[in-house]
GUDRENLO-779108 format. One line per field, with one value per atom (N, C-alpha, C, O): residue number from 1; atom name; x, y, z. Coordinates in steps of 0.2 Angstrom, whole numbers, plus 2048, in hexadecimal, padded with zeros to 3 digits. Atoms other than C-alpha are relative to their C-alpha. Layout:
pos: (NUM, ...) $
site: (CA, ...) $
px: (X, ...) $
py: (Y, ...) $
pz: (Z, ...) $
END
This chain:
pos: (1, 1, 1, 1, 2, 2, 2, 2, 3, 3, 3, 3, 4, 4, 4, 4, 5, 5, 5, 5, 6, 6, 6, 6, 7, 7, 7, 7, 8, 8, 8, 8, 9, 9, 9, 9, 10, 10, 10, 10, 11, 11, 11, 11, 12, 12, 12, 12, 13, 13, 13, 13, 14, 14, 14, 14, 15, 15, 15, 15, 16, 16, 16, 16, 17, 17, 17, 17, 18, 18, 18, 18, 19, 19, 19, 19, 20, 20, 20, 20, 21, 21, 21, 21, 22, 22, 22, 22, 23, 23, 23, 23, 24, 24, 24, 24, 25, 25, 25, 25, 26, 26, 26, 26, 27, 27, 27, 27, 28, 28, 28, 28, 29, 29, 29, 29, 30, 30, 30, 30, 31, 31, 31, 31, 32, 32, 32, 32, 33, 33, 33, 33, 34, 34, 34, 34, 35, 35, 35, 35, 36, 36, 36, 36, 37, 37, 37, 37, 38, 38, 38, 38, 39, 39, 39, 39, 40, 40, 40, 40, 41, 41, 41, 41, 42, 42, 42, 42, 43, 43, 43, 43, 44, 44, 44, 44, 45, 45, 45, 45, 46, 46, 46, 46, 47, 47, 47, 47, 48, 48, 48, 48, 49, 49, 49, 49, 50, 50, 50, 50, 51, 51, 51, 51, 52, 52, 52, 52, 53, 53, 53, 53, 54, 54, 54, 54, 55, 55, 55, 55, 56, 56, 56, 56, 57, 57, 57, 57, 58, 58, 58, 58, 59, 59, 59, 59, 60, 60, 60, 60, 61, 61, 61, 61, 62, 62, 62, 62, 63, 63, 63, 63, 64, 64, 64, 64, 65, 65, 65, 65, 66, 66, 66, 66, 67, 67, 67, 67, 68, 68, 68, 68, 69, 69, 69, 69, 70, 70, 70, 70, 71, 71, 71, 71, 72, 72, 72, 72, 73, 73, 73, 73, 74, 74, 74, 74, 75, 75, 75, 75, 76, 76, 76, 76, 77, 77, 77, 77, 78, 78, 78, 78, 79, 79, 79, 79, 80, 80, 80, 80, 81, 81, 81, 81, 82, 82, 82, 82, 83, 83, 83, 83, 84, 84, 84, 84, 85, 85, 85, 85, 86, 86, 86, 86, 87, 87, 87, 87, 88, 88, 88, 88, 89, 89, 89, 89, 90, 90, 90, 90, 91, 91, 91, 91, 92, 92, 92, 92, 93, 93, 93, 93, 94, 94, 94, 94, 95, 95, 95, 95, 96, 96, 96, 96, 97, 97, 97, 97, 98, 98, 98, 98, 99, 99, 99, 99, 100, 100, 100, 100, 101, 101, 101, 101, 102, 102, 102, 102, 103, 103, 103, 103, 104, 104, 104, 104, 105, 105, 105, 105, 106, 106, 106, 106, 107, 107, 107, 107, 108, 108, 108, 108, 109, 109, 109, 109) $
site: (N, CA, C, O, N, CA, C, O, N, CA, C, O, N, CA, C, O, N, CA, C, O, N, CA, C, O, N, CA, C, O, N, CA, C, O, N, CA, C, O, N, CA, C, O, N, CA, C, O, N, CA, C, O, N, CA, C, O, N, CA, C, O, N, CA, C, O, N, CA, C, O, N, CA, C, O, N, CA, C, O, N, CA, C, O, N, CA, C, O, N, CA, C, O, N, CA, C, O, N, CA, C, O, N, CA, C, O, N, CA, C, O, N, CA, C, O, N, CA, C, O, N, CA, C, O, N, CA, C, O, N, CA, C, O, N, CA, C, O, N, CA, C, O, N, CA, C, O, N, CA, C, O, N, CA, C, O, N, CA, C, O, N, CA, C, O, N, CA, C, O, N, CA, C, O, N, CA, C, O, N, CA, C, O, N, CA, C, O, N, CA, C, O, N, CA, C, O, N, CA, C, O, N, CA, C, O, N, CA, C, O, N, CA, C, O, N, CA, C, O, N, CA, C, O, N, CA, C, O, N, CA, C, O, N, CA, C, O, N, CA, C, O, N, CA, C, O, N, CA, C, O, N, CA, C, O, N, CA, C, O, N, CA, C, O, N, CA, C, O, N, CA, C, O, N, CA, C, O, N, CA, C, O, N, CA, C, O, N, CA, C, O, N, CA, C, O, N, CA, C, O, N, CA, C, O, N, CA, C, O, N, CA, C, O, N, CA, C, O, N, CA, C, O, N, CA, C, O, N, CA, C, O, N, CA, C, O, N, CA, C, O, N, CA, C, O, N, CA, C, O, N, CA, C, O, N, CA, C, O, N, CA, C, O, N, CA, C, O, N, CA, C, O, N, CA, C, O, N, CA, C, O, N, CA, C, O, N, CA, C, O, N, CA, C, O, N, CA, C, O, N, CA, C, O, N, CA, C, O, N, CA, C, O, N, CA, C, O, N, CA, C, O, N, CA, C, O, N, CA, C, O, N, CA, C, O, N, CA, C, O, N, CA, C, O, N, CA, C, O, N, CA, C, O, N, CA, C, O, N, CA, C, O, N, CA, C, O, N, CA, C, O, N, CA, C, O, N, CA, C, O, N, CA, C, O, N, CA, C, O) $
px: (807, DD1, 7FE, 800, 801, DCA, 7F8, 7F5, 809, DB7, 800, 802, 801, DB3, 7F8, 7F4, 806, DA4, 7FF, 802, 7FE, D9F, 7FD, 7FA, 803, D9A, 7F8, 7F6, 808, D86, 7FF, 7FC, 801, D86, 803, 800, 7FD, D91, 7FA, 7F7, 806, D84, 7F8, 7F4, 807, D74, 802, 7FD, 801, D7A, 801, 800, 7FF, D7E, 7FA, 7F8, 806, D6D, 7FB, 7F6, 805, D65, 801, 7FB, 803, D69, 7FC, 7FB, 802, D60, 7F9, 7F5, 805, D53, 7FF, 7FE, 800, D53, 7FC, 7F6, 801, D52, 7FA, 7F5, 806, D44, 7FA, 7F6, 808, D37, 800, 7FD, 7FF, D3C, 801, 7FE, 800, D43, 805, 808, 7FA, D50, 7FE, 7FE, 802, D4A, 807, 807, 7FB, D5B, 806, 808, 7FD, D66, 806, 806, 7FB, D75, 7FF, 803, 802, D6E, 800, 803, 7FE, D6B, 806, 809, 7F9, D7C, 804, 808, 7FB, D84, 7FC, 800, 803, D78, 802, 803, 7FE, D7D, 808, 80A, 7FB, D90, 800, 804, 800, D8E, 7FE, 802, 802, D85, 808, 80C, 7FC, D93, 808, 80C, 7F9, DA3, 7FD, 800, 7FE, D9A, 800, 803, 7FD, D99, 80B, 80E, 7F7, DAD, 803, 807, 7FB, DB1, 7FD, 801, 803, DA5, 7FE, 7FC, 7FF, DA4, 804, 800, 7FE, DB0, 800, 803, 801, DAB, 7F9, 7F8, 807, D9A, 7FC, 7FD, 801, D91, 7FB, 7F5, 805, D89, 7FE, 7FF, 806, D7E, 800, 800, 805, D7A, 7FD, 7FB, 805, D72, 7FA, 7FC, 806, D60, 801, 804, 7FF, D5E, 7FF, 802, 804, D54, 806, 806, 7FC, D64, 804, 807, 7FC, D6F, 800, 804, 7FF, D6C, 806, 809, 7FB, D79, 807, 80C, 7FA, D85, 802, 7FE, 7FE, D8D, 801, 804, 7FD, D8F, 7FF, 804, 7FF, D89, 7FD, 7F7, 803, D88, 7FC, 7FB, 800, D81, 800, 7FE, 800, D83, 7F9, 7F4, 808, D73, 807, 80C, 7FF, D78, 7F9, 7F5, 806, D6A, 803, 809, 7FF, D6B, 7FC, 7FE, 806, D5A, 7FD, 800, 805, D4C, 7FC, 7FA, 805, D43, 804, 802, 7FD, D50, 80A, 80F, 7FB, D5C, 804, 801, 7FE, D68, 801, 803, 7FB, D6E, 805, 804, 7FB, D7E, 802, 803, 7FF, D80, 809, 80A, 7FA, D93, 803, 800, 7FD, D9F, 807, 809, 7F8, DB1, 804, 802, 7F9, DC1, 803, 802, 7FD, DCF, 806, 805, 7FA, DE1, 807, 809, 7FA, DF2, 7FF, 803, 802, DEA, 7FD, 7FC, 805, DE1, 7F9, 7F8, 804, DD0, 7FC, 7FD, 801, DC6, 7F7, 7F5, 806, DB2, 7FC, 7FC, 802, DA9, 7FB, 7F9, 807, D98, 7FF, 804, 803, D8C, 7FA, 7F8, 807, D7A, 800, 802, 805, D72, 7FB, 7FA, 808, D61, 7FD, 801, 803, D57, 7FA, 7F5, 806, D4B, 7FB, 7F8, 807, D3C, 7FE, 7F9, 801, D40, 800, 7FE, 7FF, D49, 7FE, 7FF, 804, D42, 7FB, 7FB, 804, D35, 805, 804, 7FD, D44, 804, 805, 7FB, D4F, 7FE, 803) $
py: (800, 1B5, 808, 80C, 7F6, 1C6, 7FF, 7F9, 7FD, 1CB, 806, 80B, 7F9, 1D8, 801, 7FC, 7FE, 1E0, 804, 809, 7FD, 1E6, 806, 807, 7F9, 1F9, 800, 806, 801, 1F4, 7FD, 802, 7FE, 1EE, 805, 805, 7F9, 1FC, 806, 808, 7FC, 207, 7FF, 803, 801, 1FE, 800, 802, 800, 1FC, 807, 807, 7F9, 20F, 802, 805, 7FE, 211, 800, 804, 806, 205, 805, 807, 7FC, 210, 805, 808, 7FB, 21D, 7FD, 7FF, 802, 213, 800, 805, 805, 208, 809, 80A, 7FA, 21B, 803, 803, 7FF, 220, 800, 804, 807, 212, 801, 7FC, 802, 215, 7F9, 7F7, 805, 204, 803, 7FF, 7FF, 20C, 80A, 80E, 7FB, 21E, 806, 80B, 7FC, 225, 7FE, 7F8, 802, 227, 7FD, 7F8, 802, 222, 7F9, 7F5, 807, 212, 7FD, 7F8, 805, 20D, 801, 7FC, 804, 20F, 7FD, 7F9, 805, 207, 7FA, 7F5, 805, 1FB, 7FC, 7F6, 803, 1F8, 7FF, 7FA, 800, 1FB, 7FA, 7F6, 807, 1EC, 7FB, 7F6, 807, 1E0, 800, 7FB, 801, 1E5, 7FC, 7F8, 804, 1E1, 7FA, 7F6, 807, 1D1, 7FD, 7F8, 803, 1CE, 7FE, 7F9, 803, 1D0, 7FC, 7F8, 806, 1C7, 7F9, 7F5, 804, 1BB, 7F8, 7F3, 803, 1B5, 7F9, 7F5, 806, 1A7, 7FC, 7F6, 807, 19F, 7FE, 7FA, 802, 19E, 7FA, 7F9, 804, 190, 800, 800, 7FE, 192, 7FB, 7F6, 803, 18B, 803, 809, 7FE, 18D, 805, 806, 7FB, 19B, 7FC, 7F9, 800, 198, 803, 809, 7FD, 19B, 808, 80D, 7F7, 1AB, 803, 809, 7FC, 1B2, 800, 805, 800, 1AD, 805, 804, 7F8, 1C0, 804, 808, 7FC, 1C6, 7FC, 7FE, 803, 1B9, 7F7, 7F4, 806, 1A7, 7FD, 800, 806, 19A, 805, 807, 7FF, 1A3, 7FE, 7FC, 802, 1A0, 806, 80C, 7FC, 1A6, 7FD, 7F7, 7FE, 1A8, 802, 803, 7FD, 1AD, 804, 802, 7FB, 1BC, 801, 804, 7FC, 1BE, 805, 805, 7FC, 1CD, 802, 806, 800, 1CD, 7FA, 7F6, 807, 1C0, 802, 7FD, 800, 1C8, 802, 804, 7FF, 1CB, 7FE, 7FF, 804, 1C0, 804, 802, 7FE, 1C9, 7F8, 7F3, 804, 1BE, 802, 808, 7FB, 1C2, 7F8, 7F2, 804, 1B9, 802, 808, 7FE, 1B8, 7FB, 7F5, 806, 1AF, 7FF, 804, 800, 1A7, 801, 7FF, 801, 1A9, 7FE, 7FD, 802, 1A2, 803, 801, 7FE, 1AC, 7FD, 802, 803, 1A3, 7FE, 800, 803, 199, 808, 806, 7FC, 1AA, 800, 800, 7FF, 1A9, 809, 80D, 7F9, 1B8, 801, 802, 7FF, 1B9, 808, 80E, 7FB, 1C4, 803, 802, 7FF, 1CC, 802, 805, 800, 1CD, 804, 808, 7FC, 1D2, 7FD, 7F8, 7FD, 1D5, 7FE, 800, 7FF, 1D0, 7FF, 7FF, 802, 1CD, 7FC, 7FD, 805, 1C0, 803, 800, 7FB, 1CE, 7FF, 7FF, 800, 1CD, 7FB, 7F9, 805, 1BE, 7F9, 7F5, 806, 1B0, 7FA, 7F4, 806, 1A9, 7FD, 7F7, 803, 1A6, 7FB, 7F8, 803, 19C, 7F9, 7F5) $
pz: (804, 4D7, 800, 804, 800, 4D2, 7FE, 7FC, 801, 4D0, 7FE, 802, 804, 4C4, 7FE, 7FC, 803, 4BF, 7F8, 7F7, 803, 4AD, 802, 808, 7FF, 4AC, 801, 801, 802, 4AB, 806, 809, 7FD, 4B9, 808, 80D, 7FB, 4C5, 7FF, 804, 802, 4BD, 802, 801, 800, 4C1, 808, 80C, 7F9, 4D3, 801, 807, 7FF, 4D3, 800, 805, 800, 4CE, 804, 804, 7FB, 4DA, 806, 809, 7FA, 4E8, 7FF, 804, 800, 4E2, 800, 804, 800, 4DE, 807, 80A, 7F8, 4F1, 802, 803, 7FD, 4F7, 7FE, 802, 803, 4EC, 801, 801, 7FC, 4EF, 808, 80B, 7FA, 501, 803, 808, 7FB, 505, 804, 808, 7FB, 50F, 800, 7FB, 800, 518, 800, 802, 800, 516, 7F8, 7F7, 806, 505, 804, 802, 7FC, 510, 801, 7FE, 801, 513, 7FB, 7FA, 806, 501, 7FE, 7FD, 802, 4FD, 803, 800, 7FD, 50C, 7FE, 7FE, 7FF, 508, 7F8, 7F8, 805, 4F6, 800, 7FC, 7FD, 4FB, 803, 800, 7FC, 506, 7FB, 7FA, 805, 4F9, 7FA, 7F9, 804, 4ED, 804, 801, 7FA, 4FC, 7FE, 7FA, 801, 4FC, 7FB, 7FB, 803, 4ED, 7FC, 7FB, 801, 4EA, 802, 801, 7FB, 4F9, 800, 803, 7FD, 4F9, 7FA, 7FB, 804, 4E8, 7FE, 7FB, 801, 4E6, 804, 804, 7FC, 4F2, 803, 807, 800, 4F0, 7FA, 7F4, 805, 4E9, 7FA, 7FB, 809, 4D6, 7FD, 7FF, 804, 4CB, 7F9, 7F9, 807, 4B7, 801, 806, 801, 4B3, 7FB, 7F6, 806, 4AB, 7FB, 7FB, 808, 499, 800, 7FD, 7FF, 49E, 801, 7FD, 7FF, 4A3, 7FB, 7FB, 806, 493, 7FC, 7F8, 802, 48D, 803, 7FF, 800, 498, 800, 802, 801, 493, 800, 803, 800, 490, 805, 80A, 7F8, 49D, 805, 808, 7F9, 4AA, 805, 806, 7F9, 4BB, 804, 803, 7FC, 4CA, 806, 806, 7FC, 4DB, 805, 802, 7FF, 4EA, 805, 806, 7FA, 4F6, 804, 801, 7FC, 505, 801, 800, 7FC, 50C, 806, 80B, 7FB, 517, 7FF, 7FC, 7FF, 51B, 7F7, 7F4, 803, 50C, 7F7, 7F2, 808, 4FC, 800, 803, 801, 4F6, 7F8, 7F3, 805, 4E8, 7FB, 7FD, 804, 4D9, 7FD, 7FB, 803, 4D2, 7FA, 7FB, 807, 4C0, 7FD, 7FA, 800, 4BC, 7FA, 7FA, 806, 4AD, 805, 808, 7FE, 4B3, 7FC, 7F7, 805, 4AA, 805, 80B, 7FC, 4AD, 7FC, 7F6, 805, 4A6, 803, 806, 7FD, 4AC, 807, 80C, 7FA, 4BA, 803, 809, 800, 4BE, 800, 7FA, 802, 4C1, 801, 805, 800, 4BE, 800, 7FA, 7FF, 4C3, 7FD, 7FF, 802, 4B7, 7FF, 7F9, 7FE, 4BE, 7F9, 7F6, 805, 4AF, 800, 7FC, 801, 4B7, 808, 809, 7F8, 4CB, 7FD, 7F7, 7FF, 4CE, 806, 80A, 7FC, 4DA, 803, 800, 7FF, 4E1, 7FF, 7FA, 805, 4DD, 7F9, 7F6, 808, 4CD, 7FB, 7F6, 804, 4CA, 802, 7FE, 7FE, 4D3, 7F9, 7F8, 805, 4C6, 7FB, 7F9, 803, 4BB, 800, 7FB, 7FD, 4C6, 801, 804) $
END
């Protein structure tokens, strides 16, 4: 099994530490990246064998059939990771589409 991400979102999570570090949820830049560095580990590792769900319509902008996944990572924010499957010669192949987060994305779900 493999898990890939497109380019949209490696760059939004690139960004996110700058943000995270920014707004101060984390008082040290070192922290936001370990911190997005860790959500992404689990996502690769942790994706196939988590259990998913449909994607609401609301999310059908970043793609066909997709599902998703929750990642907690605190008592107070739950990532979403929104992904399509393939499958190439019994290969299956997990492929991240869009990150959110319960802040933002909760009303849709």
């Amino acid at each position: 099994m493999n898990v890939l991400a497109i380019p949209e979102v490696t760059e939004y999570l690139e960004r996110l530490v700058d943000i995270l570090y920014e707004k101060e949820y984390f008082g040290f830049e070192d922290t936001s990246v370990s911190y997005i560095v860790e959500l992404f580990e689990d996502i690769i590792k942790d994706l196939p064998n988590k259990r998913s769900k449909p994607a609401p319509e609301f999310f059908k902008k970043h793609g066909k059939e997709l599902e998703y996944a929750s990642f907690p990572k605190n008592k107070h924010t739950v990532w979403y990771v929104f992904f399509e499957l393939y499958e190439d010669s019994g290969e299956i192949t997990y492929l991240v589409k869009h990150i959110e987060n319960n802040h933002t994305a909760a009303q849709y779900l």
